[in-house]
C-alpha positions in Angstrom: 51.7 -93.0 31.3 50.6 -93.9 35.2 48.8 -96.9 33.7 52.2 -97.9 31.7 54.3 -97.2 34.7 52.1 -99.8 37.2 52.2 -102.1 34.4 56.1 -102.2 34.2 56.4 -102.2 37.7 54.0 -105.4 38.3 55.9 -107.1 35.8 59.1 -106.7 37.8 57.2 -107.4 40.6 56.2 -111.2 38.9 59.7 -111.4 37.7 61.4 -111.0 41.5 58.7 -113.7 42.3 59.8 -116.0 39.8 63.5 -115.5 40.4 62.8 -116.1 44.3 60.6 -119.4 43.4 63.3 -120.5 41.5 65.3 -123.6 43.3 69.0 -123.8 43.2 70.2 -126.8 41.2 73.0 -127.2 38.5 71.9 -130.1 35.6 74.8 -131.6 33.0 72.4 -131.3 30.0 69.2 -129.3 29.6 68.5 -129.7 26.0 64.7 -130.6 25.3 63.5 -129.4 28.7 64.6 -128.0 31.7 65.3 -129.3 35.3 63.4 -126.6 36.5 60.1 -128.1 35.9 60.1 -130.9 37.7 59.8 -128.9 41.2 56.5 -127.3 39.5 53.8 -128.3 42.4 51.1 -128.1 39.6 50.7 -131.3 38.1 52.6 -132.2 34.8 50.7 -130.9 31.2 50.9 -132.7 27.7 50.4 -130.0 25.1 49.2 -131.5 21.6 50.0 -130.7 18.0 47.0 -128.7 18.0 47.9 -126.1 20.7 50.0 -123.4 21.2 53.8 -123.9 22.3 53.5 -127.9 21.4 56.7 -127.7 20.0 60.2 -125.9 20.7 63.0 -125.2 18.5 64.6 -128.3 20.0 61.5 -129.9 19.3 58.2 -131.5 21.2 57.8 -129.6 24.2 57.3 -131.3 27.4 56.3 -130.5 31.2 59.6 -131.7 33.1 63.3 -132.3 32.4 64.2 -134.2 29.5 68.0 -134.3 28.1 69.8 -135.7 25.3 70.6 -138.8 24.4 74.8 -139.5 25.6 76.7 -140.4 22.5 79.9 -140.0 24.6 81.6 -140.9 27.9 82.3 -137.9 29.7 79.8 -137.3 31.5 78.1 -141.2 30.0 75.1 -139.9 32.3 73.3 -137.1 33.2 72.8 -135.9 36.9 71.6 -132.6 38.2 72.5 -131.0 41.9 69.5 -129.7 43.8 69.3 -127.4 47.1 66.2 -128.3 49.1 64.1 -125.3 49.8 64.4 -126.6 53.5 67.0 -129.1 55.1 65.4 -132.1 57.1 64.5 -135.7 57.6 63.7 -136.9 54.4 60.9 -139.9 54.6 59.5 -140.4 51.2 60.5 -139.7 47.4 58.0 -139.5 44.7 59.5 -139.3 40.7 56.7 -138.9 38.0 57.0 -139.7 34.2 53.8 -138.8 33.1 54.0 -138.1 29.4 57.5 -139.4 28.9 56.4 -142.5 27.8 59.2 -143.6 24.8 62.1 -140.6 26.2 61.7 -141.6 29.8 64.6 -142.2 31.6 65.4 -145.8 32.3 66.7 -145.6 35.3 67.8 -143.6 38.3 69.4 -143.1 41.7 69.0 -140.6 44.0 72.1 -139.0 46.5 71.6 -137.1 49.1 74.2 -135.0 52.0 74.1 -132.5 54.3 76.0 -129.4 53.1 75.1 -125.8 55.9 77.9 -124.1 54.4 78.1 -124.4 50.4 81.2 -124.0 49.2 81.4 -121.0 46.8 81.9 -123.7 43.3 79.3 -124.6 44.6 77.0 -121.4 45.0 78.5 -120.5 41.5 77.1 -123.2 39.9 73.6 -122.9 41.2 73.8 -119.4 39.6 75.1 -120.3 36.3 72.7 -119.4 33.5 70.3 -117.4 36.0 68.1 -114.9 34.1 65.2 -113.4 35.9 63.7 -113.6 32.2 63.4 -117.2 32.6 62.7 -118.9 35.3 62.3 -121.9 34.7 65.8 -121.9 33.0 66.5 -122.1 29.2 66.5 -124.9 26.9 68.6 -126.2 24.2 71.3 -125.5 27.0 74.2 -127.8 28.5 77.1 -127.4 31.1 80.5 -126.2 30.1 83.6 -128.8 30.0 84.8 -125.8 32.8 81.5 -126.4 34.9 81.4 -129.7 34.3 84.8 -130.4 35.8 84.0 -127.8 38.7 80.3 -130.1 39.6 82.9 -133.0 39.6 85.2 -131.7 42.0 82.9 -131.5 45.0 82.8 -135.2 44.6 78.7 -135.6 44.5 79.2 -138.7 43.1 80.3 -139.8 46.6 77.4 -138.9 48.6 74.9 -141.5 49.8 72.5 -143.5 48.6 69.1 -141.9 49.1 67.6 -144.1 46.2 69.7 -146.7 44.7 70.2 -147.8 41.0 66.3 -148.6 40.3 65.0 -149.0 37.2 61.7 -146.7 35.7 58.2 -147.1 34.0 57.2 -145.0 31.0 54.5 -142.4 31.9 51.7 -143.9 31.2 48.7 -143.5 33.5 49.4 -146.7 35.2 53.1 -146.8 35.6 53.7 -143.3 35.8 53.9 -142.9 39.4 57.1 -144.0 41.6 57.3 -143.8 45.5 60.3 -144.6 47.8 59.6 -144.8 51.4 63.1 -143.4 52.7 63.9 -143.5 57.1 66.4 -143.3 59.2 68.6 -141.4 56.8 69.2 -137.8 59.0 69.4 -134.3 58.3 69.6 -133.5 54.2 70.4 -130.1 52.6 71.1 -131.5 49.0 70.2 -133.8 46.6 72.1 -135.7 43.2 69.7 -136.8 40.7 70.6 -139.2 38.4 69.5 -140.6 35.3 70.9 -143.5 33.6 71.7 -143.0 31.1 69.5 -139.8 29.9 65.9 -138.9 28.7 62.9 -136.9 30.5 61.0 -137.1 34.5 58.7 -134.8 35.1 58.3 -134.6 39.0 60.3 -135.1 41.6 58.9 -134.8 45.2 60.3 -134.5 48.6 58.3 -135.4 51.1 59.6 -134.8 54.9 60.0 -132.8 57.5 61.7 -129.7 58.4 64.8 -129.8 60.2 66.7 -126.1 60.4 70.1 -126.0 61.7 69.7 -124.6 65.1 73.8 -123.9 65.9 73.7 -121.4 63.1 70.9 -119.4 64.9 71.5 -115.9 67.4 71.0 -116.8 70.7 69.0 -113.6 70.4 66.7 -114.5 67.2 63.3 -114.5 67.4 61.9 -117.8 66.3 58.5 -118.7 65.0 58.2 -122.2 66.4 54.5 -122.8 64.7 55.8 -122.1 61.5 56.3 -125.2 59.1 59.4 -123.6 57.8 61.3 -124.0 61.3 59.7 -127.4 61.8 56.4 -126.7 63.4 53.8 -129.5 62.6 50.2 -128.6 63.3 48.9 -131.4 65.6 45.3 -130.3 65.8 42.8 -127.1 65.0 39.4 -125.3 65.8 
């Protein structure tokens, strides 16, 4: 019964984890995979007929986020919100496609503002659909009309231009790997991915550095200026 007891309690333990590892983000469409995966750090997977989980009830399964194909014109495109773990200076952007090779995503943009205070639509839709269970999120899912028109109304459509309208290779080895060297841009909390007009990416990387908001700060808080979390950039070691 001890022995059943640890057991139960280690798996909450691994299901806090997951919750807490999961990023905030709010996607239109989620169908085939979910936008989850492509903040995995481990590097994407292709699983073949042969072995277990190749295939969903949606159908083939794949390591990233994948959506279906629009047939209509609201939204015509799909686009997913995303908090950054950290807010800073953004300098580089790295989107995969490995495996996505005839469901890619043609093309894409990227957005990008600075948001300290989210507005509570806002927090609302990060939590929509959140389920310790799965954390990584849950396919063959899609937005409401009701969130839909709530994601709309905080006019993300509007922010900048991180990464303009560029188009995509299919995820072959060779052409599977897009980088955008990005400058001169300033301090970033969120991000608008979009895809034009649909289909799958499997990473997206954000490469940059830390920048915390210092104003919202006690005068009396004890910092750790070393850490990379608050900034701190080792320079050297012994």
């Amino acid at each position: 019964q001890r022995q059943r007891q640890r057991q139960r309690q280690r798996q909450r333990q691994r299901q806090r984890q997951r919750q807490r590892q999961r990023p905030d983000k709010f996607a239109t469409d989620e169908w085939f995979a979910t936008a989850e995966r492509m903040f995995l750090r481990a590097e994407p997977i292709f699983r073949t007929d042969d072995m277990p989980g190749a295939y969903t009830v949606q159908g083939k399964w794949m390591d990233g986020w994948e959506t279906r194909r629009k047939r209509i014109t609201n939204p015509g495109q799909d686009w997913c919100i995303i908090k950054l773990g950290r807010p800073g200076e953004i300098v580089g952007i790295e989107l995969d496609t490995a495996f996505f090779t005839g469901n890619y995503s043609p093309r894409f943009s990227l957005q990008a503002a600075c948001i300290d205070s989210e507005p509570e639509s806002l927090v609302a839709l990060h939590n929509m659909r959140r389920d310790p269970n799965h954390p990584y999120g849950q396919i063959g899912s899609a937005c409401s009309d009701e969130d839909l028109a709530t994601a709309e109304a905080l006019g993300t459509d509007r922010w900048a231009d991180l990464v303009p309208f560029t188009p995509l290779q299919p995820g072959y080895a060779e052409s599977r790997h897009h980088f955008f060297d990005v400058s001169g841009f300033g301090r970033v909390t969120h991000l608008r991915l979009n895809m034009f007009p649909d289909g799958g990416i499997a990473r997206l990387r954000v490469h940059g550095r830390v920048s915390p908001n210092w104003d919202t700060m006690a005068a009396s808080a004890e910092v750790d200026l070393c850490s990379v979390l608050n900034g701190g950039l080792g320079i050297s070691c012994r």
